[in-house]
Backbone bond lengths (Angstrom), bond angles and torsions (degrees), N, CA, C in turn:
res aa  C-N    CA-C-N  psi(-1)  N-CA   C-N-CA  omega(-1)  CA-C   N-CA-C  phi
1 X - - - 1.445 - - 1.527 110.28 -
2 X 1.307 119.83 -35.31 1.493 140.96 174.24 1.561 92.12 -34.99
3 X 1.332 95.86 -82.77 1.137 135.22 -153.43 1.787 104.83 -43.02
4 X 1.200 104.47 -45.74 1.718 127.85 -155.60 1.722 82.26 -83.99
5 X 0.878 129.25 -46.49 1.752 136.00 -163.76 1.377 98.41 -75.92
6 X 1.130 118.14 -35.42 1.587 111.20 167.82 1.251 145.47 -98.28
7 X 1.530 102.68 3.23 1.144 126.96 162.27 1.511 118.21 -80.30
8 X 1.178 110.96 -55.26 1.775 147.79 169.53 2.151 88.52 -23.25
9 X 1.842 84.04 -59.81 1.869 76.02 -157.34 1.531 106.95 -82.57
10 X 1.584 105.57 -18.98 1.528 107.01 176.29 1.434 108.06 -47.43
11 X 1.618 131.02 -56.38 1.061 135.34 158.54 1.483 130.67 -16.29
12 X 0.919 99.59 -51.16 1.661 127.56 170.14 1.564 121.63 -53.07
13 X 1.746 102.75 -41.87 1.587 125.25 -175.96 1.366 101.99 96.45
14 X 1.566 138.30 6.67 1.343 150.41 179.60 1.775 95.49 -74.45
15 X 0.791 104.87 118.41 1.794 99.05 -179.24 1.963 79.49 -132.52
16 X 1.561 111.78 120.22 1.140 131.93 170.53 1.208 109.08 -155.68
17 X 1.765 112.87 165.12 1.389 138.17 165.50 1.281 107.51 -61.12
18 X 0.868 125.09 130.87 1.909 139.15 -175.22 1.363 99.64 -98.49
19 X 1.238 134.09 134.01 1.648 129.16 120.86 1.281 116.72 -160.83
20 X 1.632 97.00 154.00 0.789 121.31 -166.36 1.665 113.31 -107.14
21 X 1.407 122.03 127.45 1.531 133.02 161.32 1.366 105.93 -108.07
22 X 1.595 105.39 106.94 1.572 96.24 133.67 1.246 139.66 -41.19
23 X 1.645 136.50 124.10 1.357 130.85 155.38 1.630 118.67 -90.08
24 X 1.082 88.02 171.50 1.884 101.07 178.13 1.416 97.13 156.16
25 X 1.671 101.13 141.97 1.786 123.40 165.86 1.704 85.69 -33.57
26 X 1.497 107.86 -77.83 1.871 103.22 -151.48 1.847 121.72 -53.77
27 X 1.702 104.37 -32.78 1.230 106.41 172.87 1.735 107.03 -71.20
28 X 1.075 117.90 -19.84 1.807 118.40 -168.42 1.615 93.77 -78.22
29 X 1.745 122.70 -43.25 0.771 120.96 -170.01 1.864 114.82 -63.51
30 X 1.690 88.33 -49.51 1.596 99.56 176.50 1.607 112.83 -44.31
31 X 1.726 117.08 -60.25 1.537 98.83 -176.22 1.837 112.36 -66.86
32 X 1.254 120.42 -11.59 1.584 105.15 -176.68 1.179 118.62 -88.92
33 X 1.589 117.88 4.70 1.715 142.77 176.80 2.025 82.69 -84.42
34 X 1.575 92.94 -62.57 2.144 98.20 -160.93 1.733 96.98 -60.54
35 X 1.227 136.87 -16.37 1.238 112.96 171.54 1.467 121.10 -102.00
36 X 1.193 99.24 3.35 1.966 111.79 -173.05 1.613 88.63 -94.31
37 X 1.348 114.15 -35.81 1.652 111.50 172.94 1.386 119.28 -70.16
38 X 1.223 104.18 -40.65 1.954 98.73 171.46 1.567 111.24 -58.54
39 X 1.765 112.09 -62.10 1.120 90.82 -167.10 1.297 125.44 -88.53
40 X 1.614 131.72 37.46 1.524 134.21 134.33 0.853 116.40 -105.06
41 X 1.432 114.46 13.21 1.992 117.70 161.33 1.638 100.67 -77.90
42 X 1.573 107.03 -52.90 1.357 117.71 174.31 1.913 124.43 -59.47
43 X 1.402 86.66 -21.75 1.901 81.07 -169.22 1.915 90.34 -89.16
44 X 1.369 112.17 -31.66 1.522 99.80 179.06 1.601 117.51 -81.11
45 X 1.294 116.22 -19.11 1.505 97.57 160.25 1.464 121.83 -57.49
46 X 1.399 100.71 -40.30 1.988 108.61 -169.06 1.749 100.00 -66.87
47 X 1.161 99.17 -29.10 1.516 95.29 -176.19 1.350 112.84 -52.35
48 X 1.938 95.75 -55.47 1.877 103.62 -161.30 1.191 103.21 -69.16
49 X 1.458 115.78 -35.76 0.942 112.05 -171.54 2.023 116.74 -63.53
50 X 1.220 117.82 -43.94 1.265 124.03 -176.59 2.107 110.73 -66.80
51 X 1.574 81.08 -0.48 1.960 92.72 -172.70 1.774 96.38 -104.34
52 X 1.073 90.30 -9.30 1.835 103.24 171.95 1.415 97.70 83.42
53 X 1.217 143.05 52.95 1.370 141.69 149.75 1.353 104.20 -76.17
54 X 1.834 98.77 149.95 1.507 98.68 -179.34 1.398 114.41 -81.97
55 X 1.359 123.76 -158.71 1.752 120.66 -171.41 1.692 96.98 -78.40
56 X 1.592 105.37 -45.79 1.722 107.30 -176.21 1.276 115.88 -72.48
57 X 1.471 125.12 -31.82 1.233 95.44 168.09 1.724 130.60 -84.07
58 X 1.474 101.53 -11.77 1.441 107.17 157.40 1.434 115.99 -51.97
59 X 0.748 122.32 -48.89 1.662 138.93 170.44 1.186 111.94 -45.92
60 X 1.267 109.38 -58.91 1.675 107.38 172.95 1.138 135.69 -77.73
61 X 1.758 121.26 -13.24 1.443 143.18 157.16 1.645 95.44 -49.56
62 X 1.667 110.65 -89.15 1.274 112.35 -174.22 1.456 134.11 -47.75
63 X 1.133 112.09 -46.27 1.665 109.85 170.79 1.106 98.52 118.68
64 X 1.724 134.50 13.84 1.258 139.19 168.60 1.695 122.94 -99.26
65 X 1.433 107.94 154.13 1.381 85.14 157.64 1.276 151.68 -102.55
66 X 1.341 133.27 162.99 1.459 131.88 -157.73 1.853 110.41 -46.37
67 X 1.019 105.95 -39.66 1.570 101.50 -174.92 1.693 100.19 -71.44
68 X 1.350 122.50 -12.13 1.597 110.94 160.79 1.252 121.23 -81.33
69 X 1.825 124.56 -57.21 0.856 93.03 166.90 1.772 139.02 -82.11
70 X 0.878 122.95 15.80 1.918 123.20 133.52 0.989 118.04 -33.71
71 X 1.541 110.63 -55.39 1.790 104.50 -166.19 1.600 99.21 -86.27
72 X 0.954 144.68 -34.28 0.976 154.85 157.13 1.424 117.43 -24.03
73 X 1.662 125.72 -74.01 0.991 138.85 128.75 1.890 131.55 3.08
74 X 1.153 91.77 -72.52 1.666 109.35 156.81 1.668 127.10 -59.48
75 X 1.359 97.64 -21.59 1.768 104.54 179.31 1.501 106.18 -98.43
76 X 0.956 113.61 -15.38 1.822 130.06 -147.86 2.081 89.31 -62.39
77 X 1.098 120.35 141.81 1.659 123.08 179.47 1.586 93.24 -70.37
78 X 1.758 125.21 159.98 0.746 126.64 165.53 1.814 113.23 -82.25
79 X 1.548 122.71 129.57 1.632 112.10 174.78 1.868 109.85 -18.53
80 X 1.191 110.27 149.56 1.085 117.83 141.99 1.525 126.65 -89.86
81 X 1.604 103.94 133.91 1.656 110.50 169.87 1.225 121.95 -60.35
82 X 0.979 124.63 162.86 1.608 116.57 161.05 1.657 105.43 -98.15
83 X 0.760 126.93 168.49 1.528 143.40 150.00 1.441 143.60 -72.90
84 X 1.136 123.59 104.46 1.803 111.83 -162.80 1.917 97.09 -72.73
85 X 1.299 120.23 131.90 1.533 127.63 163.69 1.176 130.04 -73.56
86 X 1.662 117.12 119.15 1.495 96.89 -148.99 1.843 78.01 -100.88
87 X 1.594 102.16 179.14 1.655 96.51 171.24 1.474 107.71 -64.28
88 X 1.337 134.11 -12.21 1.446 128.39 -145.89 2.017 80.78 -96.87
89 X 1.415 118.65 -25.55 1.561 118.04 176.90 1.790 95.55 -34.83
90 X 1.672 80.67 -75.89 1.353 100.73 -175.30 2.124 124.87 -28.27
91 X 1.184 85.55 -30.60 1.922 83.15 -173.25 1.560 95.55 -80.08
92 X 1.641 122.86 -24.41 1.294 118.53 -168.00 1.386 126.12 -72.76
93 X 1.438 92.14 -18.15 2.096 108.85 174.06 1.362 128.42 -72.47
């Protein structure tokens, strides 16, 4: 089908990047399972990691391997601060 779709527009003089996604309820469902899994793959590295676990035993908690969570690690957001409220906050509301 790739193949035929890019031929189709070559014809045309359309010379583009092709792709193709399947849809469906079950595939829509499948990637919103694969990104609900990254990001509590991601929030439990930051965790162990912020609990001071090392990279391997992070590794061995999650069920991944060490060169993920590294990169993982390396992607992780820095905490957010909070803000001290000064009274002058207060006049701005």
């Amino acid at each position: 089908m790739h193949d035929d779709l890019t031929q189709g527009l070559s014809l045309m003089g359309v010379t583009a990047q092709v792709t193709i996604t399947p849809a469906s309820p079950e595939l829509d469902r499948l990637r919103r399972a694969e990104a609900a899994y990254e990001t509590a793959l991601a929030d439990a590295v930051t965790a162990l990691t912020t609990q001071g676990s090392t990279v391997r035993d992070t590794a061995a908690a999650t069920g991944v391997p060490v060169a993920r969570v590294t990169a993982l690690q390396v992607r992780a957001p820095t905490p957010l601060t909070r803000r001290k409220h000064t009274p002058r906050d207060s006049l701005n509301r």
